[in-house]
Backbone bond lengths (Angstrom), bond angles and torsions (degrees), N, CA, C in turn:
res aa  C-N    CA-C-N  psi(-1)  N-CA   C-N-CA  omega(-1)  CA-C   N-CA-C  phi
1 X - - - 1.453 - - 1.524 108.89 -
2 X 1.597 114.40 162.86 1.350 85.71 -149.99 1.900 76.23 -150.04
3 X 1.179 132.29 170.43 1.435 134.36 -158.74 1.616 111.18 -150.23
4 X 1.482 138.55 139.72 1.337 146.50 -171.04 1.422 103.53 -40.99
5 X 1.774 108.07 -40.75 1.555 108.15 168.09 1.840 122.80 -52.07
6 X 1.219 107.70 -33.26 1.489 99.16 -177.94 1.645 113.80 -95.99
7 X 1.268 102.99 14.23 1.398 98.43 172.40 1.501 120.34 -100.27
8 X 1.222 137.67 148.54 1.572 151.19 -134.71 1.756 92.78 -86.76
9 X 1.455 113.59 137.49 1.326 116.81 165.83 1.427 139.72 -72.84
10 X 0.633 163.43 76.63 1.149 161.75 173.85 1.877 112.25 52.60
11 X 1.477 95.29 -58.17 1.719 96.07 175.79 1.721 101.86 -66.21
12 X 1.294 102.15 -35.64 1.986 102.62 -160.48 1.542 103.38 -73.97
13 X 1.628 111.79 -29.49 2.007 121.94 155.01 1.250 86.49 -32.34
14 X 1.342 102.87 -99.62 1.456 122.05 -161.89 1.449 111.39 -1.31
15 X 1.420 99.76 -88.39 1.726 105.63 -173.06 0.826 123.74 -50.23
16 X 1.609 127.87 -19.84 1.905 140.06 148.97 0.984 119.57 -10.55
17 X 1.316 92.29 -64.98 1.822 119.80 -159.20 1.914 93.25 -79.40
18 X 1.106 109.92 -55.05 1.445 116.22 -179.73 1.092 90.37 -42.35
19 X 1.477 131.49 -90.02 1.441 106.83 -159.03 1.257 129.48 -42.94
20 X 1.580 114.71 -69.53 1.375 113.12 168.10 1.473 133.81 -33.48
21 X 1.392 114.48 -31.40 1.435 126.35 159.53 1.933 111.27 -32.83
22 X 1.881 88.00 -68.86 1.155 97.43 -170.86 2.079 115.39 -47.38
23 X 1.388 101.17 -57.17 1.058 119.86 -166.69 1.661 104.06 -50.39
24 X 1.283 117.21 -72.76 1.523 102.41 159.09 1.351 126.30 -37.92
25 X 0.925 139.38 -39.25 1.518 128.40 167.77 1.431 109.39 -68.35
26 X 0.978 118.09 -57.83 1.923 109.12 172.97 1.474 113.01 -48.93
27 X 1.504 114.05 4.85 1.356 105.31 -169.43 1.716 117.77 -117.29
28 X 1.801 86.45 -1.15 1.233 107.14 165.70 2.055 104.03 92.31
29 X 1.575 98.01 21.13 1.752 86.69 155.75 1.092 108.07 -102.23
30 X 1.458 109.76 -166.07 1.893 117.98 161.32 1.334 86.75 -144.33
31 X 1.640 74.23 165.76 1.610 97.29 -167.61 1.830 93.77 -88.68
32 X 1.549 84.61 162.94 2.010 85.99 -163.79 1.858 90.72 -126.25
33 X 0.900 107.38 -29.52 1.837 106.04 -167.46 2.030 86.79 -172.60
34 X 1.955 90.48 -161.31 1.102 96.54 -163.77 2.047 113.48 -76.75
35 X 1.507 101.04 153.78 1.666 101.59 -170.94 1.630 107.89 36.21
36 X 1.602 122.93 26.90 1.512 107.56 -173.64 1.760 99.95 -127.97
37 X 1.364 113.11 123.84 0.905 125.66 -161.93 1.920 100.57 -130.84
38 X 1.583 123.57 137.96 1.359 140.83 -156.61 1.482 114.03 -151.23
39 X 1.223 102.78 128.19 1.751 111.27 178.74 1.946 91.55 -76.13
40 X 1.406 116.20 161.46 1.444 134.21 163.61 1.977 102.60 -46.14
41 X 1.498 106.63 -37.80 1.551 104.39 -170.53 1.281 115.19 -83.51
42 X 1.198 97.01 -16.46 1.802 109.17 -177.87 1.692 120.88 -57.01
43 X 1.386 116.00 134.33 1.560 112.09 -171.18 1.834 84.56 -55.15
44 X 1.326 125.09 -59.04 1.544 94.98 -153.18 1.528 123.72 -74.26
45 X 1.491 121.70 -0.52 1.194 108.85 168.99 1.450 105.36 -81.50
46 X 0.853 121.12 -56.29 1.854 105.37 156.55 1.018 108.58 -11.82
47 X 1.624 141.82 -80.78 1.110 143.49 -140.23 1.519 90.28 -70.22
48 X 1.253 125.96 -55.34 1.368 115.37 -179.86 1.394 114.05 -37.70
49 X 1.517 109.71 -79.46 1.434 110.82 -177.23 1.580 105.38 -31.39
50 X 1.139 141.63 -67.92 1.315 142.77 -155.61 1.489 112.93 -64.67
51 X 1.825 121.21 -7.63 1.047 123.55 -170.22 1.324 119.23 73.16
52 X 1.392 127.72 9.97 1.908 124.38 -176.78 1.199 87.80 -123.08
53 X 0.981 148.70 54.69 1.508 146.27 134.54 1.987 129.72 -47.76
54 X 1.015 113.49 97.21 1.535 100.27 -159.83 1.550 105.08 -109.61
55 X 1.540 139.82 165.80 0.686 145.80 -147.24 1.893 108.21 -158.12
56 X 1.084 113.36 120.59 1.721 111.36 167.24 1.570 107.18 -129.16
57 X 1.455 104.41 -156.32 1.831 92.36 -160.97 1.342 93.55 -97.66
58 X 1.717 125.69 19.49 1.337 131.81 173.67 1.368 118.76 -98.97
59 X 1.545 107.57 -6.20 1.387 121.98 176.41 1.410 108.96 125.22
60 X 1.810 104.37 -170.96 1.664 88.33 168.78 1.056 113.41 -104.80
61 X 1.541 113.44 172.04 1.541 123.77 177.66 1.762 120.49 -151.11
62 X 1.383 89.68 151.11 1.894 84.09 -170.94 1.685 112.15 -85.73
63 X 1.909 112.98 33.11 1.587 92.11 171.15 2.177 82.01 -126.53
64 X 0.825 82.15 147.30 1.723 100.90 158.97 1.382 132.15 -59.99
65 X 1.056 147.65 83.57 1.905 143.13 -164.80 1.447 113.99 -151.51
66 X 1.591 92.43 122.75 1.331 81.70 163.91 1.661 123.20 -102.83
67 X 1.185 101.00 21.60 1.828 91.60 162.37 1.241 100.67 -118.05
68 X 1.772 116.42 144.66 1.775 106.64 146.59 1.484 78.83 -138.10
69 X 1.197 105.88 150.21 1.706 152.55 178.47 1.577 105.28 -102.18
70 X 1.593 95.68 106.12 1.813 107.17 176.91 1.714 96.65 -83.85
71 X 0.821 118.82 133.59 1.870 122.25 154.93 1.387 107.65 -110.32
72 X 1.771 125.64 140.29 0.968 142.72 154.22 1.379 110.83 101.72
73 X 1.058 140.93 -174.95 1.384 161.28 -125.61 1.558 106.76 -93.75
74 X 1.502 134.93 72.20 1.111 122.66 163.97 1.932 83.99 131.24
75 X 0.998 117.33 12.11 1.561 105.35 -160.16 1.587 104.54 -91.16
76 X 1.322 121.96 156.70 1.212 122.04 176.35 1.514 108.75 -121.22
77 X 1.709 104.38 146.61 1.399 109.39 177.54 1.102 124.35 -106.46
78 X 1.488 157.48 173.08 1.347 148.15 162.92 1.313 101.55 -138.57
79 X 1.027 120.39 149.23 1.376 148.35 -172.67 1.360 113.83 -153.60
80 X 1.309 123.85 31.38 1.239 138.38 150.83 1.527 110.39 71.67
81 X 1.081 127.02 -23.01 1.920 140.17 158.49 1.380 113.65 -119.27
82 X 1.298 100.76 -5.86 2.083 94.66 -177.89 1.673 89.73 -140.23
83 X 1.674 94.69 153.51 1.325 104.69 166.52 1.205 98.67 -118.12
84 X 1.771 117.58 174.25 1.533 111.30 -177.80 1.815 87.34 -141.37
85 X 1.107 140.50 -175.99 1.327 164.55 111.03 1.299 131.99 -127.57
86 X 1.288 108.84 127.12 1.449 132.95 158.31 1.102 137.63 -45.01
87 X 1.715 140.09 121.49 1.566 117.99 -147.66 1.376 89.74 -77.21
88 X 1.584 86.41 165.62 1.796 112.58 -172.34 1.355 119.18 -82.25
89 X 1.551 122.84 -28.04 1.297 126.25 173.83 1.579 105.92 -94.02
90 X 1.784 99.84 154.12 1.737 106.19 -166.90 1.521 79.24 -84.40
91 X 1.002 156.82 -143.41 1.533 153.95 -179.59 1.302 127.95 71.08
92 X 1.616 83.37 -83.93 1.978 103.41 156.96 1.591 121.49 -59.26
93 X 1.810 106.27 -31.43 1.548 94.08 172.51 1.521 116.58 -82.76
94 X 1.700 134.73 -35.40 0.623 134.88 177.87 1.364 112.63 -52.48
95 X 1.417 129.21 -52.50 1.326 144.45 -173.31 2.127 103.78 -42.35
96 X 1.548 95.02 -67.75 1.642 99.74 178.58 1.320 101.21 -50.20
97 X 1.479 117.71 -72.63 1.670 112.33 -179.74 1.416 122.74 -10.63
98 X 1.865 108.56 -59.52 1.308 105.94 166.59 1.234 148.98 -55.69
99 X 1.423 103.69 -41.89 1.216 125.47 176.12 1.521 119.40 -95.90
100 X 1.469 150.59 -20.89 1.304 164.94 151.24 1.303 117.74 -84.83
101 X 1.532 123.96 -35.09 1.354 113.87 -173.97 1.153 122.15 101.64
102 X 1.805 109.60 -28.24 1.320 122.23 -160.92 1.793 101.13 -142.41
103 X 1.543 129.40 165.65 1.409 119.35 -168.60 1.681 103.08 -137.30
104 X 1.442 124.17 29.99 1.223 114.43 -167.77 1.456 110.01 -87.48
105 X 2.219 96.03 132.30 1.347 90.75 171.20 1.366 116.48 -102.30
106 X 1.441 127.84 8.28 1.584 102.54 175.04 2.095 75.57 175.20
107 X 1.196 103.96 126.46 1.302 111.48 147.22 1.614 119.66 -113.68
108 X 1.981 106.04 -154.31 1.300 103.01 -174.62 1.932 94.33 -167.94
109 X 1.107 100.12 116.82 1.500 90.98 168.65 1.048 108.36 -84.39
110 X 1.945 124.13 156.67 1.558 108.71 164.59 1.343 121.04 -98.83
111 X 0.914 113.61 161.13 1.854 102.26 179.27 1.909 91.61 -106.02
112 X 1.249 102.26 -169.57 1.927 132.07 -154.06 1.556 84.08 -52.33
113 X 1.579 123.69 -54.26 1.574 129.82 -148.74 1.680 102.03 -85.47
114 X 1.162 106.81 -29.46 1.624 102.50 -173.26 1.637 108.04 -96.64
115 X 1.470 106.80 -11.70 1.831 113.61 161.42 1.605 106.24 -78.35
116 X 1.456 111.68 -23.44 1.725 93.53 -179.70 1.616 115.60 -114.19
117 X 1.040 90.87 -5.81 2.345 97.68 162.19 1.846 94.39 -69.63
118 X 1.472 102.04 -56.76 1.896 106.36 -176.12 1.523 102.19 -26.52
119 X 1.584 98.59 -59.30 1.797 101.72 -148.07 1.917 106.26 -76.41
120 X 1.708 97.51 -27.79 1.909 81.81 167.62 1.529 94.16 -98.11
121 X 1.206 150.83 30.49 1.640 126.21 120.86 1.495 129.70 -64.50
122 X 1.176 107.53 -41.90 1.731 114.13 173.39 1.917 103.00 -80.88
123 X 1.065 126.43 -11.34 1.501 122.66 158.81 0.988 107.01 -68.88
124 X 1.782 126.92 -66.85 1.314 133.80 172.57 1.773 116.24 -32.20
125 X 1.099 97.42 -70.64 1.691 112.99 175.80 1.616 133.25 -41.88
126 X 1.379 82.59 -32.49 1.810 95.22 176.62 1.448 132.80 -102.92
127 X 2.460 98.43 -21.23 1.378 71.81 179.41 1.611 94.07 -140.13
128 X 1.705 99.54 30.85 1.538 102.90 177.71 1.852 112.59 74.22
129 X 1.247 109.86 6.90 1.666 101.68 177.54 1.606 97.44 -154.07
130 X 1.485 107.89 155.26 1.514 98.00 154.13 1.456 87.83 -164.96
131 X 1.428 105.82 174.93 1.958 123.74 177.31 1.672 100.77 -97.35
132 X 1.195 81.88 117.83 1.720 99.51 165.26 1.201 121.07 -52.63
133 X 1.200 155.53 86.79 1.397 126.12 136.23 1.781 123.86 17.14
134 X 1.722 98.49 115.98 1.660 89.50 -177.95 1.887 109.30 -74.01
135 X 1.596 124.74 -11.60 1.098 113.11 162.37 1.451 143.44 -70.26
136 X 1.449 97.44 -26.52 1.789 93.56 159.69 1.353 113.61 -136.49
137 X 1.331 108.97 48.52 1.154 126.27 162.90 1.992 116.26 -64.97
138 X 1.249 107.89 -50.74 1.591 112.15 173.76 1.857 98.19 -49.24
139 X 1.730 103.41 -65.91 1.934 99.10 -149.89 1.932 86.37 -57.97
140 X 1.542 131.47 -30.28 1.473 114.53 179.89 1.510 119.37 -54.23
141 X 1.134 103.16 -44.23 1.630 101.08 -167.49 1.495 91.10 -77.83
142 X 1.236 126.17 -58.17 1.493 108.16 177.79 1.557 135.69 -13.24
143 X 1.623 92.46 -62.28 1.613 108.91 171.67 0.895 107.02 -66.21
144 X 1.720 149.16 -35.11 1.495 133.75 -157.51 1.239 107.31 -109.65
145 X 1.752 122.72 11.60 1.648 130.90 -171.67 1.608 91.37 -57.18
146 X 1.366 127.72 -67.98 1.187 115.83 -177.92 1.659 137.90 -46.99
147 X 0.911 89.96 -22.94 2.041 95.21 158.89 1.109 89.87 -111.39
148 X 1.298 168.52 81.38 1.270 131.91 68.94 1.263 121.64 -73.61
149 X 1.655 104.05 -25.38 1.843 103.03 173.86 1.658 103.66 -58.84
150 X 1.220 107.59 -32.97 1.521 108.74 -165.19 1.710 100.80 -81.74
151 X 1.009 106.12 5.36 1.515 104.08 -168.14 1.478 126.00 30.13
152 X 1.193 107.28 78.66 1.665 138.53 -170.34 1.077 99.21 -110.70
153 X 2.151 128.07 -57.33 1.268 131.52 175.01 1.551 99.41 -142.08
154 X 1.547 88.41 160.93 1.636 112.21 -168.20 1.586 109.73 -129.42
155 X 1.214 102.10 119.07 1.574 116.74 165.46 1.764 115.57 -94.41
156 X 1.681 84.30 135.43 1.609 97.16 179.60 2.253 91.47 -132.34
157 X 1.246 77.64 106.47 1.335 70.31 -164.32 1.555 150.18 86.75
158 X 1.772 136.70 -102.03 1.089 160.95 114.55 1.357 122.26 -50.13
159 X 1.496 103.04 -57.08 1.344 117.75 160.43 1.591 150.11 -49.36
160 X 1.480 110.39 102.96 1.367 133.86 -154.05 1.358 95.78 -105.61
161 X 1.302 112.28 122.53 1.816 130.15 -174.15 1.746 98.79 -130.86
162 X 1.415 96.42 131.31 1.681 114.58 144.72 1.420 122.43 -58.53
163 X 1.336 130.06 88.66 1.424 104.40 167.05 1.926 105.28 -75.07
164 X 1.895 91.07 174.44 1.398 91.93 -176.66 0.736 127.96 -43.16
165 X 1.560 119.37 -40.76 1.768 137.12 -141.07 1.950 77.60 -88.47
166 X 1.108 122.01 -35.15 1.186 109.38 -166.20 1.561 132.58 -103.98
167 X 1.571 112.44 6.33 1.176 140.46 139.16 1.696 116.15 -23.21
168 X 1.608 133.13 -44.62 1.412 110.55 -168.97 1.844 78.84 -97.20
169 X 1.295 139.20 39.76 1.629 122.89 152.42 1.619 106.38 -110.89
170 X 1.580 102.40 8.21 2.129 75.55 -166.17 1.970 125.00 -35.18
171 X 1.651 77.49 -45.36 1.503 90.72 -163.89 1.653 100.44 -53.05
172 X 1.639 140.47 -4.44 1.231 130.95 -159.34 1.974 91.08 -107.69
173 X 1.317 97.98 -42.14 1.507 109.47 166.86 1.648 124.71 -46.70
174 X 1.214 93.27 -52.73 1.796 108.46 177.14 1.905 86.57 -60.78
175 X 0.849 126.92 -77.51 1.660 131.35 -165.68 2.051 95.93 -19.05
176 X 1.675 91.69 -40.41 2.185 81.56 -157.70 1.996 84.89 -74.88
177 X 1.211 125.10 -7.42 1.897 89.52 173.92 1.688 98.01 -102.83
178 X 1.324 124.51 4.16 1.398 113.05 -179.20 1.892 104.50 -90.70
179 X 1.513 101.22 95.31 1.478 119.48 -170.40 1.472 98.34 -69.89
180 X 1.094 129.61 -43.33 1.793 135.74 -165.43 1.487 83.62 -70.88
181 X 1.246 135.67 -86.15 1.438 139.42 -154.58 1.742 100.60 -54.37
182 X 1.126 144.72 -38.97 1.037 149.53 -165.63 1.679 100.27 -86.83
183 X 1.273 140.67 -30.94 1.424 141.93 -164.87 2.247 106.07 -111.64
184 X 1.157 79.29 -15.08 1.962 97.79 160.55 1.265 108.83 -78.76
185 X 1.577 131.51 -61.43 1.546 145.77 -169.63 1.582 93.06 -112.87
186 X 1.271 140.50 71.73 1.507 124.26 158.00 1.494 111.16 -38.82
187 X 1.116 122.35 -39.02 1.595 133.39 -148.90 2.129 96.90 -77.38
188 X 1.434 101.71 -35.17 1.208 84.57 -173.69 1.430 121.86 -71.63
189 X 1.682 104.63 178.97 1.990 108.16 -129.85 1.631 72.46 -118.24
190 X 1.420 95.18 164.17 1.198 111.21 178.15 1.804 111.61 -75.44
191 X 1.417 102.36 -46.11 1.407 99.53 -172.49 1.878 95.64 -108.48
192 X 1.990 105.17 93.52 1.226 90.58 -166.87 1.830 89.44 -108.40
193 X 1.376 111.69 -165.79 1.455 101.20 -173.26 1.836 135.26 -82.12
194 X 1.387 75.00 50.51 1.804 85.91 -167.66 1.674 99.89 -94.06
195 X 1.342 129.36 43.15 1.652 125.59 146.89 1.711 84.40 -128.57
């Protein structure tokens, strides 16, 4: 059994991934998006090359959809404007099952603003760039001034780029267009412990 104490810090993540980074690349994949790594034969480096590379909160994948259907105990659904989840205990889910038919513990419809942060996150996510919006274009660059000093990403304009060096942060990048998650936690950091 094992305790929050024996788990790796944030810097000791880091060098995780560094290695393993490396090792997959010596092994002849590339990296395609976040923790996602593809041989040249692989449908999704294809999908990259071809530009249809798609991405959900299940990872990425080389077909395009906007529905996937969670089944069972804790599962989540998308329907491309609504999310759904499934209760978390087998008990409590079995129980609704019986009695409702159905086991949802908490969804979320999106409205107009959280359908168009989505679509430049999965821009962001899939092909390392996307065009800002001239309305929150200022509070973005704001939040990401510090990696651009660090040169992580580069603006030409609207235009928001991954550089290499800044490829293992997307997921910190995606955070500056996610306005709902960012105006819930103001406090959270740009480089928080998500490698």
């Amino acid at each position: 059994m094992f305790t929050e104490v024996d788990l790796p810090s944030g810097s000791a993540k880091r060098e995780l991934y560094e290695v393993s980074r490396e090792m997959f690349l010596k092994a002849g994949y590339i990296e395609i998006g976040m923790d996602h790594f593809a041989l040249e034969s692989d449908s999704l480096f294809q999908a990259v090359k071809n530009g249809n590379l798609h991405r959900n909160f299940m990872g990425y994948t080389a077909k395009t959809t906007d529905m996937l259907l969670g089944l069972g105990v804790s599962a989540i659904s998308d329907s491309w404007d609504c999310f759904h989840q499934n209760e978390k205990i087998v008990k409590k889910y079995q129980k609704r099952i019986y009695s409702e038919g159905f086991a949802t513990l908490r969804g979320h419809k999106l409205n107009e603003e959280d359908l168009i942060q989505r679509s430049l996150i999965l821009q962001l996510s899939t092909s390392g760039k996307v065009i800002v919006p001239e309305e929150i274009l200022r509070e973005v660059r704001l939040y990401l001034a510090s990696m651009e000093d660090d040169t992580l990403v580069r603006w030409e304009g609207n235009l928001l780029s991954l550089t290499e060096k800044g490829r293992p942060f997307l997921r910190n990048v995606c955070t500056s267009l996610d306005l709902r998650l960012r105006r819930k936690s103001p406090e959270l950091r740009v480089f928080s412990s998500s490698i």
